[in-house]
C-alpha positions in Angstrom: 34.8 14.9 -9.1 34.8 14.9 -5.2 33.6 11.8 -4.4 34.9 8.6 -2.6 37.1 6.0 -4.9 36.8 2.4 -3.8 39.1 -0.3 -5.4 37.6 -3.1 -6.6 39.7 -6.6 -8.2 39.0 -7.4 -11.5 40.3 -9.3 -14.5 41.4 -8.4 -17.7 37.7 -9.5 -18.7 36.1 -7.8 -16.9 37.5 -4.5 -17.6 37.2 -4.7 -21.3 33.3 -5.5 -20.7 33.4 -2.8 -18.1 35.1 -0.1 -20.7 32.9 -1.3 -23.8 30.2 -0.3 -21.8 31.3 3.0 -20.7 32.7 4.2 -23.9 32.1 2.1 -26.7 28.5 3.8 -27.9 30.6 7.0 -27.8 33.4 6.1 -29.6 31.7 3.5 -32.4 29.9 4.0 -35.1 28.7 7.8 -34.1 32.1 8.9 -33.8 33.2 7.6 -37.3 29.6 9.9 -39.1 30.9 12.5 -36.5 34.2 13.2 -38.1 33.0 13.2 -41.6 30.6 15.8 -41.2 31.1 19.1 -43.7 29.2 21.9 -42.4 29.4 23.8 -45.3 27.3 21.4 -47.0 25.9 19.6 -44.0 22.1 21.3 -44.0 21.9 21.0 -48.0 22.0 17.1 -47.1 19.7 17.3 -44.0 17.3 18.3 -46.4 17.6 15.6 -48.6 14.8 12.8 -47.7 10.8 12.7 -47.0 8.5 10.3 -46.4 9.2 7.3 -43.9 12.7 6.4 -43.7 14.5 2.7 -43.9 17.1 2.9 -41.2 18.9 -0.2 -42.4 19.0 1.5 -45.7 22.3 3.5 -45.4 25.0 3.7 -47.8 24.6 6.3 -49.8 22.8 8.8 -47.3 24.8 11.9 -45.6 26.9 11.5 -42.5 24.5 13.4 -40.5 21.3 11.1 -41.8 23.4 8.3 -41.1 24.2 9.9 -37.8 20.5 10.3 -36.9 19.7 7.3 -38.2 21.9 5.7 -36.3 20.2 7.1 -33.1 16.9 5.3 -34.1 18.2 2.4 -35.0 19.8 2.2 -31.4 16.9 3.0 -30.0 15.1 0.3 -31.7 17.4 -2.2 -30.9 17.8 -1.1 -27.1 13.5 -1.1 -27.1 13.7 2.6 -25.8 10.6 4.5 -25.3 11.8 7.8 -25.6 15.0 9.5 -27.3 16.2 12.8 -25.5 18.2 15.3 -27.2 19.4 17.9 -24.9 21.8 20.4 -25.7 24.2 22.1 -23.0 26.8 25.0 -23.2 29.8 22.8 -24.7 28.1 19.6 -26.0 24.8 17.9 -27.1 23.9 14.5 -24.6 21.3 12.0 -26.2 19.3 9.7 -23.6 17.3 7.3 -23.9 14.6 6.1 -21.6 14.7 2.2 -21.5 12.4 0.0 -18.9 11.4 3.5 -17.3 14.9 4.4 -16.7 17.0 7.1 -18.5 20.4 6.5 -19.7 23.4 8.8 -21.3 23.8 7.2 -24.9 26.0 9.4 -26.8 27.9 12.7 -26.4 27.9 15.0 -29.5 30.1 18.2 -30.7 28.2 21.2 -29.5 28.6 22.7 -32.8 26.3 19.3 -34.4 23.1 20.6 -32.3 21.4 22.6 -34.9 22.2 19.7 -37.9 20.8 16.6 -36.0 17.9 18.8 -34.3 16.8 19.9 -38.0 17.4 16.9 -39.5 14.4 15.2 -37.2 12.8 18.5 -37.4 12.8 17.5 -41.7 11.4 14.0 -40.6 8.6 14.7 -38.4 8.0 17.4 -40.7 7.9 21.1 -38.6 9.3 24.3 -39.9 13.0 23.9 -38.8 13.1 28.2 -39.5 10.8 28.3 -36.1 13.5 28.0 -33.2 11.5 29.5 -30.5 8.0 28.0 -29.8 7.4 24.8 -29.0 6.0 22.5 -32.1 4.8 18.9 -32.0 5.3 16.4 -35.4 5.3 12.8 -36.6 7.6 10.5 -38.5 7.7 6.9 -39.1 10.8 4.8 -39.7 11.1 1.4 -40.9 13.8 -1.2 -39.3 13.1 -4.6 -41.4 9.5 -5.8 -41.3 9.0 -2.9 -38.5 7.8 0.2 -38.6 7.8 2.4 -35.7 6.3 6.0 -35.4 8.1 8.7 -33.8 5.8 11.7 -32.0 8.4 14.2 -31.8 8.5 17.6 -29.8 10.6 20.2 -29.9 11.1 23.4 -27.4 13.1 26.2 -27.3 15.8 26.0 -24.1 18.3 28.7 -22.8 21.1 26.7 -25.3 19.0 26.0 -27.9 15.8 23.9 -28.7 15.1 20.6 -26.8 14.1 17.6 -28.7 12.4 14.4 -27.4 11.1 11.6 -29.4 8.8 8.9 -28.4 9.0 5.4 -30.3 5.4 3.8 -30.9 6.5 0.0 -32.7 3.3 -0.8 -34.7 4.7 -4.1 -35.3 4.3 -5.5 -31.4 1.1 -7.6 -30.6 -1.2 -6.2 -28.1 -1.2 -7.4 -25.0 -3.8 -9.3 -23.5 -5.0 -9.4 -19.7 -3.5 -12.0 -19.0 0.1 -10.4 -20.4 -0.3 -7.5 -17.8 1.2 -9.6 -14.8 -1.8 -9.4 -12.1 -2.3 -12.0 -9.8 -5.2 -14.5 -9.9 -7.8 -12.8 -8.0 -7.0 -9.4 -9.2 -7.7 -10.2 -13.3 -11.4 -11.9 -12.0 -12.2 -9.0 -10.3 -11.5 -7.0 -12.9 -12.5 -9.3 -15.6 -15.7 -9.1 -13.9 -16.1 -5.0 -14.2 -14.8 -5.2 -17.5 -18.0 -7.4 -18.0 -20.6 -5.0 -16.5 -23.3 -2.8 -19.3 -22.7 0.3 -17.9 -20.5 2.5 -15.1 -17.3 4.2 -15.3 -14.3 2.3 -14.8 -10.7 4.5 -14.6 -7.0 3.3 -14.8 -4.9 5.9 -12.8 -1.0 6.1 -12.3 1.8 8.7 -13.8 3.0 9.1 -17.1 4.6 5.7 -18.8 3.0 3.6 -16.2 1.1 1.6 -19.1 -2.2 2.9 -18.5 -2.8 2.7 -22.2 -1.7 -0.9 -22.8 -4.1 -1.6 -20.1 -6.9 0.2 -21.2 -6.2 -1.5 -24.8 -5.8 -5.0 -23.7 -8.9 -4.4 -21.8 -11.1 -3.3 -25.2 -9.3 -6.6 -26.8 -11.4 -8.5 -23.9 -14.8 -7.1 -25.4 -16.7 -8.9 -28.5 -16.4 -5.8 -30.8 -18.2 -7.5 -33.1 -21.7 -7.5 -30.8 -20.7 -3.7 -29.2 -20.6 -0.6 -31.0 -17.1 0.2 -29.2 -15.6 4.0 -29.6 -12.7 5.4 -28.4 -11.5 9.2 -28.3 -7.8 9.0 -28.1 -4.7 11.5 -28.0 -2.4 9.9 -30.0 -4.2 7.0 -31.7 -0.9 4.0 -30.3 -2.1 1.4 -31.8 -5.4 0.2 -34.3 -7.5 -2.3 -32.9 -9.8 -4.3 -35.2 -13.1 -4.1 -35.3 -13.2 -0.4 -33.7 -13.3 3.0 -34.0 -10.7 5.2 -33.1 -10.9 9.1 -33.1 -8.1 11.1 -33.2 -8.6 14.2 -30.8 -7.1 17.4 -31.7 -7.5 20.5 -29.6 -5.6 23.1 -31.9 -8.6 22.1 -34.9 -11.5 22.3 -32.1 -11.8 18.4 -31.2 -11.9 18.3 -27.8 -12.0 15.3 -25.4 -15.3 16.9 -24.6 -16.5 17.7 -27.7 -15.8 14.0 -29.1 -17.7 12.6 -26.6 -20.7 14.5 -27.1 -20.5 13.6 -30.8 -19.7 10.2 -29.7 -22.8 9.4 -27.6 -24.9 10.1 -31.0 -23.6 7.5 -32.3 -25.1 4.2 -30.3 -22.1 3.9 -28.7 -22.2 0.4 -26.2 -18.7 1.3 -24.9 -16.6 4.3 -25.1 -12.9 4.8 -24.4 -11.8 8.5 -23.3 -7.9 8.8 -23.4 -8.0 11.2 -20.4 -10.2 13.0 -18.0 -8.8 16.3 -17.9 -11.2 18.8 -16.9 -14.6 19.6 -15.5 -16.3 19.2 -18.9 -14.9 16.1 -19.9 -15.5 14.3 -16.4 -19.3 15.6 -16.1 -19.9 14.0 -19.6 -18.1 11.0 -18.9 -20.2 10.4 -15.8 -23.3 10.9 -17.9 -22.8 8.3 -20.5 -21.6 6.2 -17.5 -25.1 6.7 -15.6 -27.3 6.3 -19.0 -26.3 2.8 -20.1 -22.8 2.6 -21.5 -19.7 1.6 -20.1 -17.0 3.7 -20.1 -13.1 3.8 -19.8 -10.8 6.5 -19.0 -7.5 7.6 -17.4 -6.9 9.9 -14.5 -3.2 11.1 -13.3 -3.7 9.9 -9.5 -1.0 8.7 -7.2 -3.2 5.6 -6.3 -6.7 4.6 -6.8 -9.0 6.2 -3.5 -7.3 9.3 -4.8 -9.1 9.1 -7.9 -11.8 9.9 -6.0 -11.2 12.8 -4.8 -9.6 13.8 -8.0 -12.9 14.3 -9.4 -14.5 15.6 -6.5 -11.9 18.3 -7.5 -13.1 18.7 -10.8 -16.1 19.9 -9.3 -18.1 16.3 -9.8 -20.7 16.2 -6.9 -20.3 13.2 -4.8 -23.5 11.5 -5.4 -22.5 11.7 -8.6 -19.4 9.8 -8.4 -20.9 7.4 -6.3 -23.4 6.3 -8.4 -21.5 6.0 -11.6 -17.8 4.8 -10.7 -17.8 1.2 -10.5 -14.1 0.7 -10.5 -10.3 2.0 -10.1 -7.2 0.1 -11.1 -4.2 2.0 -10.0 -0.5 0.5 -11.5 3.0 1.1 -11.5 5.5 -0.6 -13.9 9.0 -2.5 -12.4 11.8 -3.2 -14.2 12.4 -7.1 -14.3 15.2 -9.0 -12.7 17.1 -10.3 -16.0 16.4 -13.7 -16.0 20.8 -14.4 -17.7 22.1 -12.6 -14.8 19.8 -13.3 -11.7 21.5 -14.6 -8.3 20.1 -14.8 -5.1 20.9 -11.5 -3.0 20.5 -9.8 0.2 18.2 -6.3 -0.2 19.5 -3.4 2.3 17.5 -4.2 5.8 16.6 -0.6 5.8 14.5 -0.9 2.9 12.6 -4.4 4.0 11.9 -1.8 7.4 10.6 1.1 4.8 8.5 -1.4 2.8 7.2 -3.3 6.2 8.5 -6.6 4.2 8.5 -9.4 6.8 8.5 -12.4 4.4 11.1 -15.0 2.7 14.2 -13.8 1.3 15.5 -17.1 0.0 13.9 -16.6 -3.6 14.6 -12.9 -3.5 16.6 -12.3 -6.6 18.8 -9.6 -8.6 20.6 -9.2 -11.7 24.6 -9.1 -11.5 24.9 -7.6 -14.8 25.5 -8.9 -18.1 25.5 -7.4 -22.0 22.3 -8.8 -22.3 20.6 -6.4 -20.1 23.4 -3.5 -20.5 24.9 -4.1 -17.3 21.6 -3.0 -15.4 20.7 -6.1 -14.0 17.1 -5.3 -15.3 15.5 -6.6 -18.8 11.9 -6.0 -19.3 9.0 -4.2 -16.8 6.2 -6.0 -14.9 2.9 -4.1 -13.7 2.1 -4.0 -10.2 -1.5 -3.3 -9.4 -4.0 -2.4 -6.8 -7.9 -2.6 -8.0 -10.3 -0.6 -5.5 -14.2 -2.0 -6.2 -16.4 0.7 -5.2 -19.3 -1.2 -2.8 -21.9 0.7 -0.3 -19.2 1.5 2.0 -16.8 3.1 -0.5 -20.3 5.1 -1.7 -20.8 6.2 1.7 -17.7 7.6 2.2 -17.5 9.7 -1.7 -21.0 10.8 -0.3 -19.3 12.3 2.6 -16.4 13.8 0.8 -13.9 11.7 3.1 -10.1 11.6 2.3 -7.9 9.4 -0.1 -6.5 7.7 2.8 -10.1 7.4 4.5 -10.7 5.4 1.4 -7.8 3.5 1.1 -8.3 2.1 4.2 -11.6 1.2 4.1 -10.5 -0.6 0.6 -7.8 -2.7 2.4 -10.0 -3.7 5.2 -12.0 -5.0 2.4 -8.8 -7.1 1.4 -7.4 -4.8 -1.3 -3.9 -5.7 -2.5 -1.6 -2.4 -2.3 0.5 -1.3 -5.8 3.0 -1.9 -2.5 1.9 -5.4 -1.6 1.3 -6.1 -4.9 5.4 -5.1 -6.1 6.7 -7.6 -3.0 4.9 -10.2 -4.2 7.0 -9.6 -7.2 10.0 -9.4 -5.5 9.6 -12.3 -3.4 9.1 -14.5 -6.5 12.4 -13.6 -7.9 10.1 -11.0 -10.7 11.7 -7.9 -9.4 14.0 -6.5 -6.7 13.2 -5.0 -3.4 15.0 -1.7 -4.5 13.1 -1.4 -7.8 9.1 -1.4 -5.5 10.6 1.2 -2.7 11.4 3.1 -6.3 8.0 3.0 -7.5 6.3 3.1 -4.1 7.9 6.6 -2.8 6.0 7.8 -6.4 3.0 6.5 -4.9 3.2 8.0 -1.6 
């Protein structure tokens, strides 16, 4: 493969664990459905169920069922986000993303793609005929007590269609605040904006940095029963109690936009906007902000002064912005030392230099490896968090259309914790590793 080989001892223990890991998804259980796969009859059975499927439920279904099945059910019990099916010239790869990270589950028989790929194609129910424009569908499977729902979407690629699934588990309690991992002073300050009548308060960060679980466990703070609360979502996760939830959908008309100006007719208190995505949807959010009701939202910003100027470029005048944004939380998920496998360890001095970290490194802390946490040294993610307050000083500087990093460091002067500071802090109390905040700090930067 050109690259450098460096011995390492080990004992006979250690290389079975090490080969189980390497291999054993890929020669298991999928292997086994693999061979017994007829394709003469194979897309007769992929047809064969509707409806939400039991994934423990397997005897009598068709190898290539099973074999899907099987897929879930991993993905399930390896509490993946996301399953990636990717096909390639001589073989079809299956990833899954787990803690943030994506990993190489199985390898599959080129000549499999187009059975598995219309078999979930069945299950989310889209027309498995149509091979060469993208197509979005839903399909929910049941593991035990649990039901999970799968938002699959499927497009065409140069060696065939592209499938990714992401796993919602309806069964999991909703976090709280207090689950999200800020410090002390953080969750009072924004306990406190969460308590305010009106204004506009946004949660920015990229994709799968849990701005949704945030905004969520922030609603759950809220006394539905003494607020007329209203949220315009795309998906709907999860159902909270005691509110209601509009699905938008853009092919059908429903717009963010459009919601929210049917939304504000009816006596909304507080109103929860998946995403600010465009012009329209930003000026109305800033109205219902500025006429009495509080409202959430979501913004795709690298940290939280950029949010900002993110709406400055959606064409939001300043004064505007200034008078009706109360608040930005800007986070990043970790991945979590795992707690069976954690020794004490020395991080690479160039990375305490990159992160300016000048503090202990007795309690810094990372994972060795173990089955538990598949030989990452990581179970679990943490949030780290930065929570800009907009005061007269931030107002003066929106007013005069100064820069993100004007902003930001007016906000730190004002003792703002970084998503940076925030992620050492972590680290230095053995949370997460030095390696794993440079990761999510260069996506800040």
């Amino acid at each position: 493969l050109g690259g450098d080989i460096e011995p390492v001892a080990a004992d006979q223990k250690q290389l079975t664990v090490a080969i189980n890991h390497a291999y054993g998804q890929q020669i298991g259980a999928a292997q086994e459905f693999v061979e017994k796969l007829d394709r003469d009859t194979v897309m007769q059975q992929v047809m064969a169920m509707d409806g939400r499927e039991d994934l423990l439920n397997v005897s009598d279904r068709a190898p290539v069922i099973k074999l899907v099945n099987l897929l879930l059910f991993e993905a399930v019990q390896q509490e993946a986000s996301d399953i990636h099916i990717q096909p390639y010239e001589n073989k079809l790869i299956v990833r899954m993303r787990i803690d943030g990270v994506l990993f190489d589950v199985f390898d599959l028989p080129q000549n499999l793609q187009d059975e598995v790929i219309s078999r979930i194609k069945v299950m989310a129910r889209m027309n498995i005929a149509e091979k060469r424009l993208p197509q979005d569908g839903r399909a929910s499977v049941q593991v035990g007590d649990r039901v999970i729902d799968l938002r699959v979407s499927a497009v065409p690629a140069s060696h065939g269609e592209r499938v990714v699934i992401r796993l919602l588990d309806k069964s999991t309690r909703l976090k709280t605040l207090d689950d999200l991992g800020m410090d002390e002073e953080t969750l009072k300050r924004f306990s406190r904006l969460i308590g305010m009548e009106h204004g506009l308060i946004l949660v920015t960060g990229p994709t799968g940095s849990g701005k949704t679980t945030t905004l969520y466990a922030s609603l759950g703070q809220i006394d539905a029963g003494r607020q007329n609360i209203i949220t315009l979502e795309d998906p709907i996760e999860y159902q909270l109690d005691g509110i209601s939830q509009i699905q938008i959908a853009e092919k059908r008309g429903m717009t963010f936009a459009g919601g929210l100006r049917s939304v504000l007719r009816q006596d909304p208190d507080i109103i929860m906007i998946g995403e600010i995505r465009d012009h329209e949807t930003a000026v109305m959010a800033i109205q219902a902000a500025l006429t009495g009701h509080l409202v959430f939202s979501t913004l795709h910003t690298n940290d939280a002064a950029s949010a900002m100027t993110r709406l400055l470029d959606l064409g939001i005048e300043p004064y505007l912005v200034g008078s009706s944004l109360v608040g930005v939380l800007a986070q990043r998920l970790v991945r979590r030392v795992c707690h069976r496998c954690a020794a004490p360890y020395e991080p690479d001095a160039a990375a305490l230099e990159s992160l300016r970290y000048d503090g202990p490194v007795d309690d810094l802390r990372k994972g060795a490896g173990c089955p538990s946490c598949r030989q990452t040294g990581y179970h679990g993610r943490a949030g780290c968090f930065e929570l800009l307050t907009v005061d007269e000083q931030i107002r003066r500087l929106i007013a005069s259309r100064a820069t993100a990093v004007d902003i930001d460091q007016a906000a730190r002067r004002a003792c703002m914790r970084s998503l940076c500071e925030d992620g050492l802090v972590k680290a230095s109390a053995g949370l997460t590793t030095v390696e794993e905040v440079m990761r999510v700090s260069m996506r800040a930067t």
